[in-house]
C-alpha positions in Angstrom: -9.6 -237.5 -249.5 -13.1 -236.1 -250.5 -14.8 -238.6 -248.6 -13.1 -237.3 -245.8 -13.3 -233.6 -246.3 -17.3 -234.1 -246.8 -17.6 -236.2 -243.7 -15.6 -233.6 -241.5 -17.5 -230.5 -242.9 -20.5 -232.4 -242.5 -20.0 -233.5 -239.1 -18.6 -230.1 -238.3 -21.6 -228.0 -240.0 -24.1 -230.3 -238.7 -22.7 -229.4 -234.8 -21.6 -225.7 -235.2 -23.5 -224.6 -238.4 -22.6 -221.2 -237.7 -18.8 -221.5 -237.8 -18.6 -224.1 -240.8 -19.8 -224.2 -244.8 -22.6 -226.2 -245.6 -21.4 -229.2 -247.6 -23.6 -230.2 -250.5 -22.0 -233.1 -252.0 -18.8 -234.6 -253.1 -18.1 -236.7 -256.1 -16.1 -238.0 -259.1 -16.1 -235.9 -262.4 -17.8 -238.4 -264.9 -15.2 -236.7 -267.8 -12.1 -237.3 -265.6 -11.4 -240.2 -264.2 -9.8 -240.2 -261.0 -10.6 -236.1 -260.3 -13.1 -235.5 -257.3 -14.5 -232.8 -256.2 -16.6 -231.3 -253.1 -19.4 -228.9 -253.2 -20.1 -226.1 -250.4 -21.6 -222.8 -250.0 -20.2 -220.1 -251.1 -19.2 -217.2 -248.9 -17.2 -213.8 -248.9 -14.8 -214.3 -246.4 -12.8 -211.3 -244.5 -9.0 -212.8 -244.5 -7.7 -210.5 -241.6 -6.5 -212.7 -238.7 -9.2 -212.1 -236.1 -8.4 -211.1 -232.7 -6.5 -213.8 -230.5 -10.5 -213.9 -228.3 -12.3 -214.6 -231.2 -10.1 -217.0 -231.9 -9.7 -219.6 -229.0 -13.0 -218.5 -228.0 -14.5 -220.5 -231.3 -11.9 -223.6 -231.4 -12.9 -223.5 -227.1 -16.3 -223.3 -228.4 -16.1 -226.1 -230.8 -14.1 -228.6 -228.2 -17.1 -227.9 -225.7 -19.6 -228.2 -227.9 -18.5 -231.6 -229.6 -17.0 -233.1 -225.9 -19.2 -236.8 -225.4 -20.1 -236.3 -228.5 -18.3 -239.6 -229.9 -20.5 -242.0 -231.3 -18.5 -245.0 -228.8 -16.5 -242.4 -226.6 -13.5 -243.5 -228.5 -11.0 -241.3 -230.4 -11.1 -241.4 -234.2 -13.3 -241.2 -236.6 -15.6 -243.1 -238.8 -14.0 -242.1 -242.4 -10.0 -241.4 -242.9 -9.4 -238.3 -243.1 -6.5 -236.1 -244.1 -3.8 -233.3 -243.3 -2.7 -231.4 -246.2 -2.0 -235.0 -248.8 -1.6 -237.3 -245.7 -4.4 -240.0 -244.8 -5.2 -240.0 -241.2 -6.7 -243.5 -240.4 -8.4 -242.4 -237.2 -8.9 -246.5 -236.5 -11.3 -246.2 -233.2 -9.3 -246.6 -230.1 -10.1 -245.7 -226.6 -6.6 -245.3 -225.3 -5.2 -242.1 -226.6 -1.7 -242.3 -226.2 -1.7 -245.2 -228.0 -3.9 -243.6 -231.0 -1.5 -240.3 -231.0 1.8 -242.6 -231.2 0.3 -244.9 -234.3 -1.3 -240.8 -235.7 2.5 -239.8 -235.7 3.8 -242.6 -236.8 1.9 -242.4 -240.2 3.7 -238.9 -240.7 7.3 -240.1 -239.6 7.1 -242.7 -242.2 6.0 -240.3 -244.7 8.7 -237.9 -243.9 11.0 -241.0 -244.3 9.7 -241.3 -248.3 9.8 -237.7 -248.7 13.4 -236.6 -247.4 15.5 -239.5 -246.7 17.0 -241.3 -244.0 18.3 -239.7 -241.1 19.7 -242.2 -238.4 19.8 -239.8 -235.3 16.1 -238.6 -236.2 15.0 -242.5 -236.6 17.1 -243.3 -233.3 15.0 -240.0 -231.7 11.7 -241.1 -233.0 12.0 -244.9 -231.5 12.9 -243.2 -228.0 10.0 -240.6 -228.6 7.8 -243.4 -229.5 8.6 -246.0 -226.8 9.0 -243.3 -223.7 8.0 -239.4 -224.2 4.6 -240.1 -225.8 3.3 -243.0 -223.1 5.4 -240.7 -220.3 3.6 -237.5 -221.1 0.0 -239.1 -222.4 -0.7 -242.1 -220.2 -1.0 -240.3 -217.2 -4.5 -238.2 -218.5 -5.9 -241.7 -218.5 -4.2 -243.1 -215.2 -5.5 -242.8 -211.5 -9.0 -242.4 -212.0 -8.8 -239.4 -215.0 -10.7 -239.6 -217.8 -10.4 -238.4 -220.7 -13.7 -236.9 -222.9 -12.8 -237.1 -227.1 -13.7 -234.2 -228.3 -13.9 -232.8 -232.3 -10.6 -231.3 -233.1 -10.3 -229.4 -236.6 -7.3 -230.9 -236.8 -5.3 -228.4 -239.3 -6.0 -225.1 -237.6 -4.1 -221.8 -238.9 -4.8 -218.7 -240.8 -5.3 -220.0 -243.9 -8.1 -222.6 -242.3 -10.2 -219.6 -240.9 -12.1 -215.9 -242.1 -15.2 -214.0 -241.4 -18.4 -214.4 -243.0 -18.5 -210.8 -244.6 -22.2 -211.0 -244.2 -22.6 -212.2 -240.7 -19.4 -211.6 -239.3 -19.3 -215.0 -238.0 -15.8 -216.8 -237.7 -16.1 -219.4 -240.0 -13.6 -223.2 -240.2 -13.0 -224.9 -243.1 -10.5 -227.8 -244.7 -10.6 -229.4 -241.4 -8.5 -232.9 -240.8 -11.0 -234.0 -238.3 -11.3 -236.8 -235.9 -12.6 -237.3 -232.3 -9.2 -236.7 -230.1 -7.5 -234.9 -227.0 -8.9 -231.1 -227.0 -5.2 -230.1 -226.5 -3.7 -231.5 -229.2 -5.5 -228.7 -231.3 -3.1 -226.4 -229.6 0.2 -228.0 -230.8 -0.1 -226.2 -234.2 0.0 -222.9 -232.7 3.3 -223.5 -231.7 4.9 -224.2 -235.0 7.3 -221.4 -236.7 4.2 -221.0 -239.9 1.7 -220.0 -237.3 1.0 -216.6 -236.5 -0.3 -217.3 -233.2 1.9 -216.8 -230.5 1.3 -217.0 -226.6 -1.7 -214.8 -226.2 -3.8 -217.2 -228.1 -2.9 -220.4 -226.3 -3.4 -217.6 -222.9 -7.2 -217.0 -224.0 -7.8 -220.8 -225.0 -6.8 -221.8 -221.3 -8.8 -219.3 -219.8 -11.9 -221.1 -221.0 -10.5 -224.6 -221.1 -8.0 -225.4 -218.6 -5.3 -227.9 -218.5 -6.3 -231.8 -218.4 -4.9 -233.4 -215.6 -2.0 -233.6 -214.5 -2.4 -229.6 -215.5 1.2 -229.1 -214.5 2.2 -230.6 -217.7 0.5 -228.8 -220.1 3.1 -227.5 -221.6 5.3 -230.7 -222.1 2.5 -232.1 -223.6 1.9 -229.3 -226.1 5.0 -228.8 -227.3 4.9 -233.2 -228.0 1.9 -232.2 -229.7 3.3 -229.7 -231.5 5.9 -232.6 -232.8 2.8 -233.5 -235.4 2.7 -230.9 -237.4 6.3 -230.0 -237.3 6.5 -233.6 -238.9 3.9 -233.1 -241.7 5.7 -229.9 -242.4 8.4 -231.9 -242.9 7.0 -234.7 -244.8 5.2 -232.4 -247.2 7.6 -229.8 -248.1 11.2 -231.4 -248.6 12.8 -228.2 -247.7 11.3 -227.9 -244.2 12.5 -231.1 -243.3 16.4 -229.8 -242.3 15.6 -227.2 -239.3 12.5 -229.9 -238.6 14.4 -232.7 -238.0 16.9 -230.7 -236.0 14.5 -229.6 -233.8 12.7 -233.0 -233.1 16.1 -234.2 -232.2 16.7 -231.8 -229.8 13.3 -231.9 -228.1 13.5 -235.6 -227.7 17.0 -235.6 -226.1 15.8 -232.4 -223.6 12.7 -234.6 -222.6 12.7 -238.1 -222.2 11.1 -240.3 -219.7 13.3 -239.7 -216.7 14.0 -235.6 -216.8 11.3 -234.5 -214.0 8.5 -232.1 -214.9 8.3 -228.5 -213.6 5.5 -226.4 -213.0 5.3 -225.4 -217.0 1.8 -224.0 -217.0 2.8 -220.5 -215.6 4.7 -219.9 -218.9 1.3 -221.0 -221.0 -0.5 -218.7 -218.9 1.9 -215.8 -218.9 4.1 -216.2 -222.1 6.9 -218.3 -222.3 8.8 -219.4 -225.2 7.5 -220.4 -228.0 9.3 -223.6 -229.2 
């Protein structure tokens, strides 16, 4: 997990060293077998939620910034890392959709240890698996499009963020990084314990817009909001009931046959939320 958390701040600080804590080292207590530890600067941070520009404007910042930046223009990353107590292998792969569906699968079968069977969630996960994800994340690779890997924090709400009292500066930290699709970022803000609602997905598009096809921006966020709806689930047993429910229902509402609308107008505009 340390290894990890060094390599992303590293990796982050080294990039953006502005917006990120310097790491200093990381390490196994000598006294205590088995406890590790990571050192960083310290700073006074300002927990008010800044303003929804501020914001996208830095995570916007941040996927620009670290776009081609992938040491084999794969997505992954070179050391696991990890969200919340989950390991995230980030094996190198350069088809995406492929690297999201093994990415979730990790967290379904970690739900699976922490809450139980559920036969019409496991029946919903093998149709989300073998048709929503490949319907809604092949085509960014298909027909010519490619697709840039860019850094994604990877674990990005209020309690990941503040301001540098002394420079003002938005500043990240505990990221679960790897090299993957910019929007995937986006998915969190769309889950019930994030305090970000429309207006901040609205700014983010206004400086990145939609991959191609852009028309299904939405579709695709709300799959990738599926991610962290599951690690809720998988790390907090009481989550997993209204969780489950609504991974069920967003499977059966899209599948690989409903056709697409125009969703971005809602993204842009405010729509709903889940």
């Amino acid at each position: 997990m340390f290894a990890g958390e060094f390599a992303s701040l590293s990796t982050m600080h080294a990039l953006m060293p502005q917006s990120c804590p310097c790491p200093r080292g990381w390490g196994e207590y000598r006294t205590s077998p088995g406890t590790y530890f990571v050192v960083m600067d310290f700073l006074y941070l300002i927990t008010e939620l800044p303003a929804p520009e501020r914001i996208s404007g830095l995570i916007a910042g941040l996927h620009k910034t670290t776009a081609g930046t992938s040491p084999n223009n794969m997505f992954g990353f070179h050391v696991p890392t990890c969200h919340g107590k989950i390991a995230q292998p980030n094996d190198w792969d350069q088809d995406w959709s492929r690297f999201y569906a093994k990415l979730l699968r990790v967290f379904y079968d970690e739900d699976i240890k922490s809450n139980g069977e559920f036969p019409e969630y496991e029946k919903a996960f093998v149709a989300f698996e073998e048709h929503v994800i490949p319907r809604l994340l092949k085509p960014l690779q298909a027909e010519g499009r490619v697709l840039i890997p860019c850094l994604v924090h990877g674990d990005l709400w209020q309690e990941n963020m503040g301001t540098n009292e002394e420079t003002e500066d938005l500043m990240l930290y505990d990221p679960a990084l790897f090299y993957g699709h910019n929007e995937f970022e986006i998915g969190m803000w769309r889950t019930n314990s994030v305090p970000f609602d429309e207006t901040y997905r609205r700014h983010y598009l206004e400086l990145i817009p939609p991959s191609e096809p852009a028309n299904e921006w939405d579709d695709r966020n709300r799959l990738y909001s599926v991610f962290y709806h599951m690690s809720q689930s998988a790390h907090w047993v009481g989550a997993a009931k209204e969780t489950r429910i609504r991974y069920v229902a967003y499977v059966f509402e899209l599948d690989s046959t409903r056709p697409i609308t125009d969703p971005r107008k809602k993204a842009c505009t405010g729509g709903t939320r889940n």
